[in-house]
VEXDREN-2710 file (C-alpha; in Angstrom, 1 decimal):
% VEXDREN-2710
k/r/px/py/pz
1/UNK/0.0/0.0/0.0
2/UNK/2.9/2.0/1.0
3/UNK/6.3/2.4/1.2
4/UNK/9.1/4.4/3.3
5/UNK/12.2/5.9/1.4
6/UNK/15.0/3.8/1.6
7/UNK/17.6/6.3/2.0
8/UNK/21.0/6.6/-0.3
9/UNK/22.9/4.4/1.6
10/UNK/23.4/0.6/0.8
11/UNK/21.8/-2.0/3.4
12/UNK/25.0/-3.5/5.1
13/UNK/25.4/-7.1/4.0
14/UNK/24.3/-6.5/0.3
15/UNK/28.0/-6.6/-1.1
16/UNK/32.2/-7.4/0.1
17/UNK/32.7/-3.7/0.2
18/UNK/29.5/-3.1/2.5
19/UNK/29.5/-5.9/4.6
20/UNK/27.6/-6.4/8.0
21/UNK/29.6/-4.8/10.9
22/UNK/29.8/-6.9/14.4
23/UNK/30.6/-4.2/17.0
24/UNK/33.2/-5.2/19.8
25/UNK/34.0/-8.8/17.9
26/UNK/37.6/-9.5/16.5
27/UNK/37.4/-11.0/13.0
28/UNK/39.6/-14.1/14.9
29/UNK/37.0/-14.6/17.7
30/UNK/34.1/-15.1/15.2
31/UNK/36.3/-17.2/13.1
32/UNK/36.6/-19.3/15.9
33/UNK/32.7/-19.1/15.9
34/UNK/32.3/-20.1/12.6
35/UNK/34.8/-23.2/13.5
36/UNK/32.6/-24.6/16.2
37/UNK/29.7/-24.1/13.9
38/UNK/30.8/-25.6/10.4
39/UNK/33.2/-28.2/11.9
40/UNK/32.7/-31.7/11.6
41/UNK/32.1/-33.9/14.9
42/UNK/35.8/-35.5/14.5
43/UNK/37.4/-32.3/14.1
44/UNK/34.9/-30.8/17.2
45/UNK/36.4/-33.5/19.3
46/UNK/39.7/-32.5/19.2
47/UNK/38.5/-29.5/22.3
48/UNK/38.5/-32.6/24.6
49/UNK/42.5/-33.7/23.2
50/UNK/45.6/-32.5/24.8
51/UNK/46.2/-30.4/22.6
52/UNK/42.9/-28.4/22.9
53/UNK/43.1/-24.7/22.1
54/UNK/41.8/-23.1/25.0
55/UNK/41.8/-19.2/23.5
56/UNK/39.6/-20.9/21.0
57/UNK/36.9/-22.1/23.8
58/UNK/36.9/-19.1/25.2
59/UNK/36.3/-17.1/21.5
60/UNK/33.6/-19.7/21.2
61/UNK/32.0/-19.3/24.4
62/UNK/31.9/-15.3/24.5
63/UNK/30.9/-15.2/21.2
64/UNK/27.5/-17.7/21.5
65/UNK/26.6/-16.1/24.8
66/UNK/26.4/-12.9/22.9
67/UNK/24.2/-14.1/19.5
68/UNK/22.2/-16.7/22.1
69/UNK/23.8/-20.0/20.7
70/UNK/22.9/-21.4/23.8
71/UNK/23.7/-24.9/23.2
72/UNK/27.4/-24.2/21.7
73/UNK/28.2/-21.7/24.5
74/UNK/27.5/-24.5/27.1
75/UNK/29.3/-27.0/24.8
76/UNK/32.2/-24.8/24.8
77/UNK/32.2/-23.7/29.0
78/UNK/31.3/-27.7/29.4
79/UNK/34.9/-28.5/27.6
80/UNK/36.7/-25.4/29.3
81/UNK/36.0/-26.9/32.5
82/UNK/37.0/-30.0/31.9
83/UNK/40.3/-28.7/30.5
84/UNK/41.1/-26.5/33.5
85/UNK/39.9/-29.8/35.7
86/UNK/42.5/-32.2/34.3
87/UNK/45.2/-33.4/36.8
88/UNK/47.6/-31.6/37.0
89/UNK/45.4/-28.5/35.2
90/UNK/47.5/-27.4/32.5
91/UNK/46.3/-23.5/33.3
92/UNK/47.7/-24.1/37.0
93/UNK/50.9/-25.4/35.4
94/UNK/51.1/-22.5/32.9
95/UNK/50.8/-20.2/35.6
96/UNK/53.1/-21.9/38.3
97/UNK/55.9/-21.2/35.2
98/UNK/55.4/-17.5/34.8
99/UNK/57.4/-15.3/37.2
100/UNK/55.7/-14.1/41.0
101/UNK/56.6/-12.8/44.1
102/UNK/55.8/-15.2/46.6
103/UNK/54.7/-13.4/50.7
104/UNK/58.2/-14.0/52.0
105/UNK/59.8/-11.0/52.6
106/UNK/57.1/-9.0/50.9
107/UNK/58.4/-5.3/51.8
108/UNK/62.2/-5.7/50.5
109/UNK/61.9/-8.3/48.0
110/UNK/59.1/-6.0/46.4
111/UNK/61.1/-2.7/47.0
112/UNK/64.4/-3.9/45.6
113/UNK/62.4/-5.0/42.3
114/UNK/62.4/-1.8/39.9
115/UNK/60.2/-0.5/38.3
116/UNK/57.7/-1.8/41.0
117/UNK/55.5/-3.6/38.5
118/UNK/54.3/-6.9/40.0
119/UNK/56.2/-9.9/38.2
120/UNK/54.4/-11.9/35.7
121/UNK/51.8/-9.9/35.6
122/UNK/50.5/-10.4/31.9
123/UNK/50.0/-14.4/33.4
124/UNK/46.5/-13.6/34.9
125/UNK/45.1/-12.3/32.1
126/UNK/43.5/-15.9/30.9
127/UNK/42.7/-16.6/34.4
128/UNK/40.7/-13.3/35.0
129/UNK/39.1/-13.9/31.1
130/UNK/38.1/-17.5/32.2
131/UNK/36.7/-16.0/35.8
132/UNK/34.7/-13.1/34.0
133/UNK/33.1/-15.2/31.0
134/UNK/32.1/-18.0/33.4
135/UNK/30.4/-15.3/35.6
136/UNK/28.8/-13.6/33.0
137/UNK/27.4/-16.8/31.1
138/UNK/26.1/-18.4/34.6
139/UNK/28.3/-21.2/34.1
140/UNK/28.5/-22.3/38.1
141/UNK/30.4/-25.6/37.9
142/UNK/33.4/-23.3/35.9
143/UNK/33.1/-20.2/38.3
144/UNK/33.3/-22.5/41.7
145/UNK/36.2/-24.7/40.2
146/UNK/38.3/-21.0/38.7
147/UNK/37.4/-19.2/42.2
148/UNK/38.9/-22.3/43.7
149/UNK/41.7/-22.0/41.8
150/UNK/42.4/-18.8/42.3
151/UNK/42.0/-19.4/46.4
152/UNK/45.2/-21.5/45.8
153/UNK/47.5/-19.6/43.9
154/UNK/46.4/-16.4/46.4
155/UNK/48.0/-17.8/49.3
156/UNK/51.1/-18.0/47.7
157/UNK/51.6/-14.6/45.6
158/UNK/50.7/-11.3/46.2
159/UNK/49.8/-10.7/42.4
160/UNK/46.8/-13.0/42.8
161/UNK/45.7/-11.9/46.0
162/UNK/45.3/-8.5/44.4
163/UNK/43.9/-10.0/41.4
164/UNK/41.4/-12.1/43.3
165/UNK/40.6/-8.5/45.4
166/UNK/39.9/-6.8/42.0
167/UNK/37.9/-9.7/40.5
168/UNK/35.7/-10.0/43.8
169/UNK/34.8/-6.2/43.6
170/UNK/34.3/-5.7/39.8
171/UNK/32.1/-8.9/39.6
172/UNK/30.8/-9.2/43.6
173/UNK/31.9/-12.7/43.9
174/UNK/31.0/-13.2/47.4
175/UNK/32.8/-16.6/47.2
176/UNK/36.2/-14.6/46.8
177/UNK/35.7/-11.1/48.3
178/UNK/36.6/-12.5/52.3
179/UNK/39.6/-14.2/51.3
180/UNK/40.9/-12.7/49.0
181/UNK/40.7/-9.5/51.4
182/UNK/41.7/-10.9/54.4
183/UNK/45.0/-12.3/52.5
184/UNK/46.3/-8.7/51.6
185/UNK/45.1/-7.4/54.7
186/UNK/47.2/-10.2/56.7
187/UNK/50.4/-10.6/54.3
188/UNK/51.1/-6.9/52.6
189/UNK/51.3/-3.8/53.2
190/UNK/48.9/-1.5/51.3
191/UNK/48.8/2.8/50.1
192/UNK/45.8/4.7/48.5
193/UNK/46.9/5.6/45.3
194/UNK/47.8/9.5/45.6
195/UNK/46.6/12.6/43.6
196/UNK/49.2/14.3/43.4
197/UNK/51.0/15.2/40.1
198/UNK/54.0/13.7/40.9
199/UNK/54.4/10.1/39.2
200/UNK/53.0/7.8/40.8
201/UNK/52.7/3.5/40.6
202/UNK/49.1/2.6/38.7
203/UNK/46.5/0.3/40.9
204/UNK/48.4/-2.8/41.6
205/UNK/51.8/-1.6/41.2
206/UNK/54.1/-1.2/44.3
207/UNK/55.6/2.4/45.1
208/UNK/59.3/3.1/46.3
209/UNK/58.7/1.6/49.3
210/UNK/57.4/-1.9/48.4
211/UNK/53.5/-0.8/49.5
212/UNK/50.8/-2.5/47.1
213/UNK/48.9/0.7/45.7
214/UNK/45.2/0.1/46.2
215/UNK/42.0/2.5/45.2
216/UNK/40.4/4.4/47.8
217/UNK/37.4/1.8/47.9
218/UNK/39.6/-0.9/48.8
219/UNK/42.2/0.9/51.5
220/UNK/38.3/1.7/53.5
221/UNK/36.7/-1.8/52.8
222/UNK/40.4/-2.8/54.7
223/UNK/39.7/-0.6/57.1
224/UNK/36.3/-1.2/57.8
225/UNK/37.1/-5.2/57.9
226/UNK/39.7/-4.7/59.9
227/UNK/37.4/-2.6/62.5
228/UNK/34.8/-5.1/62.4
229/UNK/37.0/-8.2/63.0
230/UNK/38.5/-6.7/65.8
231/UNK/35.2/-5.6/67.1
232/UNK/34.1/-9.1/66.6
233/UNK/37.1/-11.0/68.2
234/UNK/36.8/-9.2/71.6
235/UNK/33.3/-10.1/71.9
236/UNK/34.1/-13.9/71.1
237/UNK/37.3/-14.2/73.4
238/UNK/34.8/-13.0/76.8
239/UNK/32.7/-16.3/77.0
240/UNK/33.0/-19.4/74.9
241/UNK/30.4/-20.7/72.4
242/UNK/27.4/-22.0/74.0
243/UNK/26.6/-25.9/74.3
244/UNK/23.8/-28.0/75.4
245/UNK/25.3/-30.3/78.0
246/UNK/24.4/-33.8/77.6
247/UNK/21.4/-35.5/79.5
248/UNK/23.8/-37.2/81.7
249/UNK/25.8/-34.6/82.6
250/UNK/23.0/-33.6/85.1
251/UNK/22.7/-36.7/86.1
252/UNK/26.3/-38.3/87.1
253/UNK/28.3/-35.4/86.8
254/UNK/28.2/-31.3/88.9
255/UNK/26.6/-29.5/85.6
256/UNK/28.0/-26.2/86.9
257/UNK/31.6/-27.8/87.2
258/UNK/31.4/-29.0/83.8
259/UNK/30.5/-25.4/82.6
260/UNK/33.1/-23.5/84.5
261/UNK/35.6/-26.0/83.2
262/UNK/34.6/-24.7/79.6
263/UNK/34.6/-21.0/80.4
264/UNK/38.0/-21.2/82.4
265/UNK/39.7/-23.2/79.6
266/UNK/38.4/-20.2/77.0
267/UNK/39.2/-17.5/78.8
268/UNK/42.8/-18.9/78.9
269/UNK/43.4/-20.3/75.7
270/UNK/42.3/-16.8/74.0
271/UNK/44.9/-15.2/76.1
272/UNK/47.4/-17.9/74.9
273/UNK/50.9/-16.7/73.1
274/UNK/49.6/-19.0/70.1
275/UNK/46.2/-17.3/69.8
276/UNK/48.0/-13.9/70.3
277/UNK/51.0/-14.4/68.2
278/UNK/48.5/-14.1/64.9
279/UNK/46.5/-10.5/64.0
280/UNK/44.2/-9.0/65.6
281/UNK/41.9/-9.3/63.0
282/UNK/42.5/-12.9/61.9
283/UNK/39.4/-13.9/64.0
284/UNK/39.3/-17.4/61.9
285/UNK/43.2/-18.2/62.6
286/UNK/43.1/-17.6/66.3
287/UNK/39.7/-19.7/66.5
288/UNK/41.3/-22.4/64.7
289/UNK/44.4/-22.1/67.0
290/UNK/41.9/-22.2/70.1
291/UNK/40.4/-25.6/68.5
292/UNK/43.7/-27.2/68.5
293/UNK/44.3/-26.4/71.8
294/UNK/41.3/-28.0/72.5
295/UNK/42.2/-31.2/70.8
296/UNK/45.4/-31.6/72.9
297/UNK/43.7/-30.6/76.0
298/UNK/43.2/-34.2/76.5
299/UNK/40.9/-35.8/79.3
300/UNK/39.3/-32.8/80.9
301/UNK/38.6/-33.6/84.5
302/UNK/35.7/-31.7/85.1
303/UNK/33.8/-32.5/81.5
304/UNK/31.5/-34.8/81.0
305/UNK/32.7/-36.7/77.5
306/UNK/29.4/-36.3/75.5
307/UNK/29.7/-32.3/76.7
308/UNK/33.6/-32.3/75.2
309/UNK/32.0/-33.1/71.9
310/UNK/29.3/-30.9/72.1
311/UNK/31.9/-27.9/72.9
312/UNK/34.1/-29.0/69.9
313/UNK/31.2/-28.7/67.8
314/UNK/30.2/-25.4/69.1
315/UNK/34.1/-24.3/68.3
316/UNK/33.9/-25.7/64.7
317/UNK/30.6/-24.2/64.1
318/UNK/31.9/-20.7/65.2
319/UNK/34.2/-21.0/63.1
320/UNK/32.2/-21.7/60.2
321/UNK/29.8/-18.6/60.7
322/UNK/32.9/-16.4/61.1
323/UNK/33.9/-17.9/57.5
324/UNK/30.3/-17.4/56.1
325/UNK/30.4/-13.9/57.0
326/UNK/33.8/-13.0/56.1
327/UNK/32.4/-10.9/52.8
328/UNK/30.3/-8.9/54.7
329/UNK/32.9/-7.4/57.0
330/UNK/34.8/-6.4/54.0
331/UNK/31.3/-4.5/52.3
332/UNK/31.3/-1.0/51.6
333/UNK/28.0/-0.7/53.9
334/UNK/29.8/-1.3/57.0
335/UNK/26.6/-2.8/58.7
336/UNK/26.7/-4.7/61.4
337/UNK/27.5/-8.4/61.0
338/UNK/29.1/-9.9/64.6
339/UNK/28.6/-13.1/64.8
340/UNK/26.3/-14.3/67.6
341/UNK/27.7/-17.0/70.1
END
């Protein structure tokens, strides 16, 4: 009946020299695309070889989450995370070879390492492309095993623990954000990245004295951990975790002896050198010291046995809620999350 002007301009597609234009894709990602899509099922089961490509599942992936190819996207996460899931992983290997600086001696190892760029830092890249694509598909099995992953290789370098910090703030990855916190927070020292106009180290770089640079969020989500933990700790270390006794502990044994043998082995093993040698703040670690004092405690006189276990339980269950709500003491709303006994 009608019809709208067209316009001067040629439809994109219609010829080689006015071809369709895919914003943000790199002609080698959507060949890699077009690979999964055209191959033939002998040549598609080379992903699960040795020798798979994993820059080419990756491609893949990204690519089909994007255009909704829903069944090659999880095809292609399916095989990433049985590539990264091999024993040994080959990405844990690749990254064990590149260059890091390990906790030991982290302020004059770092310092005396110009031009305060944090070794091996081009490494991480796959890892934090692997982290972000299974996030952003919903691909659980692959986040949990790469957050795992990078849990590892965080206790044992200082660039990861500041990766897995930056990761667990840009995607708020409660899984990593405690940890990964509480590592730089116990094992470097950090500085707020300056204004002035003097050079100064990028985000992740170390200045002239060894100090990890940090943004201003991060130093006060430190800071505000740091206040809550302590907080948290001095309320814990006044009386133990409670227990029910057992029913015959009232019945063959002095209930109250049994408790005040709890409270009095508490109060002193939370004033113990072992419990006071670690941070302040490490509220998990000087728990976990307290429970192994416990264990060697041995026969406790004025116990009843079935109460022991019962106050074990209550020490490994503290414990656990501690760890449960280790990402909210590092959250920018600073609410209130003690743990109650």
């Amino acid at each position: 009946m009608f019809m709208l002007p067209q316009g001067s301009a040629e439809a994109e597609g219609r010829s080689d020299e006015n071809p369709i234009v895919l914003s943000g894709d790199k002609p080698s990602e959507f060949r890699n695309f077009l690979w999964a899509l055209y191959s033939l099922p002998p040549v598609l089961r080379t992903v699960y070889s040795s020798s798979a490509d994993l820059n080419l599942l990756i491609d893949i992936a990204r690519i089909s989450n994007k255009y909704s190819f829903k069944s090659l996207e999880t095809w292609a996460l399916d095989a990433v995370q049985e590539y990264v899931n091999r024993k040994p992983s080959p990405l844990l290997v690749g990254l064990s070879n590149s260059p890091v600086i390990p906790y030991s001696g982290t302020e004059t190892s770092l310092a005396s390492d110009p031009p305060h760029v944090i070794p091996g830092i081009e490494s991480t890249t796959q890892l934090t492309s692997l982290i972000q694509l299974a996030q952003f598909c919903g691909h659980e099995r692959l986040l949990s095993t790469m957050i795992s992953l990078l849990r590892q290789l965080m206790g044992k370098s200082l660039q990861y623990a500041y990766l897995a910090m930056t990761l667990a703030d840009d995607l708020d990855l409660r899984a990593l954000r405690g940890a990964a916190y509480m590592e730089i927070m116990q094992k470097s020292t950090v500085v707020r990245r300056g204004g002035s106009t003097q050079a100064v180290p990028n985000e992740g770089e170390l200045d002239d004295d060894g100090r990890l640079v940090i943004s201003a969020a991060q130093q006060l989500r430190l800071l505000t951990g740091y206040w809550h933990l302590t907080r948290t700790w001095e309320r814990l270390r006044v009386s133990p975790p409670h227990f029910v006794h057992a029913s015959s502990c009232g019945a063959t044994w002095h209930q109250h002896g049994c408790t005040q043998s709890w409270v009095e082995f508490w109060k002193d093993k939370t004033k113990h050198d072992a419990v006071l040698s670690l941070g302040l703040a490490d509220v998990t670690g000087r728990l976990k010291q307290v429970q192994k004092d416990y264990d060697r405690w041995g026969s406790a006189t004025y116990m009843h046995h079935d109460c022991r276990m019962a106050a074990r339980r209550s020490i490994a269950e503290l414990i656990r809620r501690v760890e449960e709500k280790l990402p909210d003491y590092f959250s920018d709303e600073g609410c209130d999350v003690d743990v109650q006994l």
